[in-house]
N, CA, C and O of each residue as an XYZ file, in Angstrom:
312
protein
N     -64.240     -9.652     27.917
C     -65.360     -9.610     28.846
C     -66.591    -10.159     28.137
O     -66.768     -9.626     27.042
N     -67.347    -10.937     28.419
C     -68.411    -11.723     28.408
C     -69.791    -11.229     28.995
O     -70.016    -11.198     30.205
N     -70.551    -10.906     28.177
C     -71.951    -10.448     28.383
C     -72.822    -11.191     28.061
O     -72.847    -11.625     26.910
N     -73.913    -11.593     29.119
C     -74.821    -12.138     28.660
C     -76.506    -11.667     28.857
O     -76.801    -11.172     29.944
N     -77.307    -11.783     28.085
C     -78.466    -11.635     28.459
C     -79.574    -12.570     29.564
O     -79.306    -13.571     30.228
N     -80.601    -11.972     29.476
C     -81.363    -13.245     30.579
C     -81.719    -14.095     29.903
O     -81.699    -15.180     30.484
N     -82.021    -14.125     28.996
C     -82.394    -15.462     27.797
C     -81.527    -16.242     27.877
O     -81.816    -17.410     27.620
N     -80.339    -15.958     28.204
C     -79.147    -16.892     28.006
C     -79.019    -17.484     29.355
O     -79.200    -18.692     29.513
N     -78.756    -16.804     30.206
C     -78.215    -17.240     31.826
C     -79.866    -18.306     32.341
O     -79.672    -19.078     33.279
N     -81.467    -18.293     31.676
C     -82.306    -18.884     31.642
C     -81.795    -20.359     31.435
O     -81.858    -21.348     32.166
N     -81.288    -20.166     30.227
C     -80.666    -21.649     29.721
C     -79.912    -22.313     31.113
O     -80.156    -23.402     31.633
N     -79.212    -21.592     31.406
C     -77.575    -21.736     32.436
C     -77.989    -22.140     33.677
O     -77.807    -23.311     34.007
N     -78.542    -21.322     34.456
C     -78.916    -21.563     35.616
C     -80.461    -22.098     35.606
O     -81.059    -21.715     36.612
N     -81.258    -22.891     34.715
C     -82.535    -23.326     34.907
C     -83.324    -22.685     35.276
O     -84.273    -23.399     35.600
N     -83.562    -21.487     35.467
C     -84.482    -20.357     35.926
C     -84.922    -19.691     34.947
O     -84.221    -19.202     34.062
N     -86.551    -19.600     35.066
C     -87.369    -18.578     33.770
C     -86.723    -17.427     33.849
O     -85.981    -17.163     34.795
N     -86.998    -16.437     32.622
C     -86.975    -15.350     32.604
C     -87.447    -14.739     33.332
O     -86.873    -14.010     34.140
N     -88.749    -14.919     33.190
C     -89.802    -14.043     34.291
C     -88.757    -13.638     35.491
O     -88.459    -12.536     35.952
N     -88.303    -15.021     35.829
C     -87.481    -14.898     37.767
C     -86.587    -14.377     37.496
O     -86.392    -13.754     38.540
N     -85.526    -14.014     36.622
C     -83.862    -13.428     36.286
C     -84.634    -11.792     36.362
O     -84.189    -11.005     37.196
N     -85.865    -11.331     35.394
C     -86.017    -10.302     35.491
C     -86.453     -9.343     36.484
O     -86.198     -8.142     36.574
N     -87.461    -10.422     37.522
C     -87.879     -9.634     38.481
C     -86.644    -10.049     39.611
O     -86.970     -9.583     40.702
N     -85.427    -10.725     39.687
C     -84.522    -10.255     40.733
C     -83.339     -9.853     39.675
O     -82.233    -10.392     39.710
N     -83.637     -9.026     38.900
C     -82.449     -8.092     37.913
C     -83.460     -6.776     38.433
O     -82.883     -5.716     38.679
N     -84.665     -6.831     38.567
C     -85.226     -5.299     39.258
C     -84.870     -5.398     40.528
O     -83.779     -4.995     40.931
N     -85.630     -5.868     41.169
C     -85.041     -6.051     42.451
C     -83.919     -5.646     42.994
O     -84.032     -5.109     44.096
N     -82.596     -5.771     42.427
C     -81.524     -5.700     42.408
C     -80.650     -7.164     43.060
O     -79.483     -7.116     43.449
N     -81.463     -8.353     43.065
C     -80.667     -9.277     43.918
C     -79.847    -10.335     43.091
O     -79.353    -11.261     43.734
N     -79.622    -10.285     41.509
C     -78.554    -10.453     40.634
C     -78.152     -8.939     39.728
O     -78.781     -8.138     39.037
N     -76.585     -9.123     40.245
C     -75.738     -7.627     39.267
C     -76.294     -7.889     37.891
O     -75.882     -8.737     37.100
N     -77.272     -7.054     37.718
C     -77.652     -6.970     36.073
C     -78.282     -5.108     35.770
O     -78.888     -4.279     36.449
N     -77.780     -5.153     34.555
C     -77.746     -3.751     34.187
C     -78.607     -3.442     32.691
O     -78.442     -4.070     31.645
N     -79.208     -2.720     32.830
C     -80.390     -2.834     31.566
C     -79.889     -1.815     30.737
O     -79.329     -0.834     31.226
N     -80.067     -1.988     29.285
C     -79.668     -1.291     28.371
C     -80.450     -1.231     27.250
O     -80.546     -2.124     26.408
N     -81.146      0.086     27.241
C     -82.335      0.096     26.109
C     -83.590     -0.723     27.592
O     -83.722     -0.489     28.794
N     -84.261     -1.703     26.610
C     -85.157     -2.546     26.899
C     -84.962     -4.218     27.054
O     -85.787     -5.130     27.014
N     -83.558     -4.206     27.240
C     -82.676     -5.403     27.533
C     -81.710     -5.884     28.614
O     -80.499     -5.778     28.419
N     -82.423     -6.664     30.299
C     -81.365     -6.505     30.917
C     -79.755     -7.584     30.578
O     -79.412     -8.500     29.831
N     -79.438     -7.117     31.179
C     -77.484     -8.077     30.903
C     -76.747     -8.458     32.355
O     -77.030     -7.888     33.409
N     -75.996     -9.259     32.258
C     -75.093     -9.544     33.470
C     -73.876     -9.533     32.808
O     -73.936    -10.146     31.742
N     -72.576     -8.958     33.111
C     -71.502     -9.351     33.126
C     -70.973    -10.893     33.731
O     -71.353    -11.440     34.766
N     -70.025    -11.366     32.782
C     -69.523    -12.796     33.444
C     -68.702    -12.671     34.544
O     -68.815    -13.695     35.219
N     -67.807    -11.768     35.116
C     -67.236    -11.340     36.056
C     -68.386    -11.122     37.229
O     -68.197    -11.765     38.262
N     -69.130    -10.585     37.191
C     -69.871    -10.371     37.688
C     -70.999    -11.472     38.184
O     -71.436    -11.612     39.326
N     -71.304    -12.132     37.124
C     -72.400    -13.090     37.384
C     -71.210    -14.105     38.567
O     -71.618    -14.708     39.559
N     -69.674    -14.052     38.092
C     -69.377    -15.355     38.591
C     -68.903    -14.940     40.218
O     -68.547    -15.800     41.024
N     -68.950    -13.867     40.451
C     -68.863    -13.677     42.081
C     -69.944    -13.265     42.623
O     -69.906    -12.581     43.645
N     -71.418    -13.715     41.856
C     -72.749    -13.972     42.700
C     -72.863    -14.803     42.888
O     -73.432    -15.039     43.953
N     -72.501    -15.766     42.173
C     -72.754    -17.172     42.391
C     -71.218    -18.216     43.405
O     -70.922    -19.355     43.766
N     -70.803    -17.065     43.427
C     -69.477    -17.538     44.787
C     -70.177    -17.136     45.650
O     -70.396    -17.939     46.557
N     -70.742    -15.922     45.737
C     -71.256    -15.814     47.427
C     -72.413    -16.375     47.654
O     -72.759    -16.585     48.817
N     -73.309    -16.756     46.466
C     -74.777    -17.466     46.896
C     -74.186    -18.778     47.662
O     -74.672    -19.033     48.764
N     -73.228    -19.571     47.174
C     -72.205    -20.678     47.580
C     -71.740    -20.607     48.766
O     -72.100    -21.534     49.492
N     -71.169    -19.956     49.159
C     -70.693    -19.381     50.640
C     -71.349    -19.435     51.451
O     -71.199    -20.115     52.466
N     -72.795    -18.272     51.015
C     -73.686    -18.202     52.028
C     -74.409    -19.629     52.597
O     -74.744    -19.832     53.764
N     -74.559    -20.567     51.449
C     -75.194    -21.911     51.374
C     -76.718    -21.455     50.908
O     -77.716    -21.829     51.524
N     -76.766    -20.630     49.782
C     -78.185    -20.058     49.496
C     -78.760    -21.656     48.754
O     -78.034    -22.387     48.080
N     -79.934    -21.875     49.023
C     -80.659    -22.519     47.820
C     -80.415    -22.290     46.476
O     -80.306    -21.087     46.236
N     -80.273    -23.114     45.382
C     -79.896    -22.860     44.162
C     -81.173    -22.566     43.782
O     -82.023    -23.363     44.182
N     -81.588    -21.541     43.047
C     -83.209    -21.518     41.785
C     -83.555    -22.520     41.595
O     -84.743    -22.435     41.284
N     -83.110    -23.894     41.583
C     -84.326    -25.018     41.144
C     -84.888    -25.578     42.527
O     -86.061    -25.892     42.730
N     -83.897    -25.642     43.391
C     -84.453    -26.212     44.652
C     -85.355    -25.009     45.799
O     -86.357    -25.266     46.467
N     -84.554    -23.604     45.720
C     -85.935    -22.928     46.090
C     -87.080    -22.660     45.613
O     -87.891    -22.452     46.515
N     -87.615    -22.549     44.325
C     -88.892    -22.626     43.530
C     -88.993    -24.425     44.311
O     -89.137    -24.380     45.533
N     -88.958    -25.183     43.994
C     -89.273    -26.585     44.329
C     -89.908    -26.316     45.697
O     -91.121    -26.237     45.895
N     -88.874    -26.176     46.683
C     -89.424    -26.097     48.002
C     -89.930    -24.768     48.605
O     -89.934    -24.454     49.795
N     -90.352    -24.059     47.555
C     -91.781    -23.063     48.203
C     -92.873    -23.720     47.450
O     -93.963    -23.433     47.944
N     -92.916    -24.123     46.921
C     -94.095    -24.799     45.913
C     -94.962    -26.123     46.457
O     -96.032    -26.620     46.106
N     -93.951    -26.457     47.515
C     -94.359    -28.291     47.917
C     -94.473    -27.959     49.316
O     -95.289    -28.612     49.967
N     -93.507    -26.667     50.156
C     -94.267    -26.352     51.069
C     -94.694    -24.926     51.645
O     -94.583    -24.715     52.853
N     -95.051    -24.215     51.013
C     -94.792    -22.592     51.718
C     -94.515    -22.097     52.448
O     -93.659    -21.219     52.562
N     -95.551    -22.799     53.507
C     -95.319    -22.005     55.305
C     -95.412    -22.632     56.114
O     -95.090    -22.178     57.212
N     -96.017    -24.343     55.987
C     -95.719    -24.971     56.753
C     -94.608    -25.812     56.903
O     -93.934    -25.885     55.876
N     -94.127    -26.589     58.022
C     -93.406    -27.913     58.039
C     -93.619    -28.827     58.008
O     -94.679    -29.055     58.593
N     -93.017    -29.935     57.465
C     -93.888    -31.207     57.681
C     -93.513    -31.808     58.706
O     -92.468    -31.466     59.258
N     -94.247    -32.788     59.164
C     -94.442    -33.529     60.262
C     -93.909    -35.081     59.900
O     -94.609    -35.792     59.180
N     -92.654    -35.558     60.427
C     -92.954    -37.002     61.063
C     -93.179    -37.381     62.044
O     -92.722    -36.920     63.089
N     -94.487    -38.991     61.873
C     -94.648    -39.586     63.116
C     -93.644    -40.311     63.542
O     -93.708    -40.874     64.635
């Protein structure tokens, strides 16, 4: 079994820390804190990322991208 920290899965999936930690509180990636260190299991990490797939979720680089370029509006073509 394969454990990894958020420092690591940062590398992996292109996403800061900052973002792994506040959706490891959250609870919206299986991660489990130990001491002052959260972790994901690889079993675990790899059937979040089957159902983010499934669902057709935005991957972390393209949702940060597209809240950033547009928040709340839509754009318009003429």
């Amino acid at each position: 079994m394969q454990i990894y920290k958020l420092s690591d899965l940062s590398k992996v999936l292109s996403t800061p820390v900052s973002t792994l930690r506040r959706w490891a509180k959250e609870g919206y990636i299986p991660a489990f804190k130990l001491a002052k260190i959260w972790y994901v299991e690889e079993d675990e990490l790899q059937m979040w990322l089957k159902d983010q797939k499934e669902r057709g979720a935005l991957t972390p680089l393209s949702y940060d991208s597209d809240m950033l370029s547009n928040p709340t509006t839509e754009t318009e073509v003429d």
